[in-house]
Steps between C-alpha positions, in 0.01 A plus 500: 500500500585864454427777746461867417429746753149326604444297236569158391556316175460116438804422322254355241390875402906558422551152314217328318419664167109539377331727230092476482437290172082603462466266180642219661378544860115674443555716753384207755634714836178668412301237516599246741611498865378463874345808496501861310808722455586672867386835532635767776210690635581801290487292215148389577408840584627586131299217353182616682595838350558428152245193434264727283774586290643135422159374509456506126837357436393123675353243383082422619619195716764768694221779532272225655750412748639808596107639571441214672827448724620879506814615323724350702426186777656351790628183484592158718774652596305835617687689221373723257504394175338565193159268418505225279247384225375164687819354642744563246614828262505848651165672428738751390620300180421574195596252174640602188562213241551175790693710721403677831589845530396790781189684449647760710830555345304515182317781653846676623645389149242779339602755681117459740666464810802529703546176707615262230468151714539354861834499565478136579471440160703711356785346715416184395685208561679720771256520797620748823426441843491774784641342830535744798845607421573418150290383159644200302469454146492170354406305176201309438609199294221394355403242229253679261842762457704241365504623149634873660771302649544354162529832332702663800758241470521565117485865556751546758250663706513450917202556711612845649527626124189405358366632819664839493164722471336357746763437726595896523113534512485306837867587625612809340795612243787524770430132641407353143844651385700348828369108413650575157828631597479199795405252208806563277758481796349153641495352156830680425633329845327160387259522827227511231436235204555658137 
């Protein structure tokens, strides 16, 4: 692991490569999993906000659930997350061709609104947790991404890279620009794999 001020990085982040293949994967982390994507409670204060706006964008099934469970649930866990059509895809999907995109970042996408997606999502396959005195950030390996680990590996392309947007979303420019600096000096010093 690698520490930076308060946070910590999973190795995994610095060393296994991955680059979101759409055609190949459908855009399944939209549609399956335990529950919705996490929300923090702004975020599902922003969803409340917005919902007339990306209304229109979804798809009849996501309107249905989303009036029925609210625009964002809590789960088994007792965390807020966003509601699901039935027991599987975020009522937030929308699908274009076979895959499953976000019917808000669509929305953001066309300039309609500011919030472009939970960051939960947008982090994805990183996920961050907040313990008292630090937050940890570790990868999600996951099956239905095996074609992004495919294309990562061909691309060159490690976890913390294709994550750069949201990663200085959730952690800021300064810290984003230390785990790169710390990156190239482990794998320089052969602490990290190539």
């Amino acid at each position: 692991m690698l520490r930076i001020d308060d946070t910590i990085f999973s190795f995994d982040i610095l060393e296994k490569k991955f680059r979101c293949n759409l055609p190949k994967c459908h855009g399944n982390c939209c549609r399956y999993g335990d529950s919705g994507a996490p929300l923090s409670n702004d975020e599902a204060t922003i969803l409340e906000d917005i919902w007339e706006i990306i209304r229109p964008y979804l798809r009849t099934e996501g309107i249905e659930a989303i009036e029925k469970k609210g625009t964002s649930v809590t789960d088994f866990e007792n965390d807020r997350v966003t509601p699901l059509i039935g027991n599987e895809e975020c009522a937030y999907t929308i699908i274009k061709g076979n895959i499953f995109l976000c019917g808000i970042e669509q929305a953001w996408t066309e300039g309609k609104i500011s919030f472009r997606k939970p960051l939960s999502c947008h982090l994805f396959p990183a996920r961050i947790k907040y313990y008292s005195d630090f937050r940890a950030v570790n990868y999600e390996e996951l099956a239905i991404c095996s074609p992004a680990r495919i294309t990562g590996e061909r691309e060159g392309l490690y976890v913390y890279e294709f994550l750069k947007e949201p990663l200085i979303r959730a952690l800021g420019d300064k810290l984003y620009d230390e785990l790169c600096i710390a990156a190239k000096e482990l794998r320089k010093n052969k602490i990290l794999k190539k």
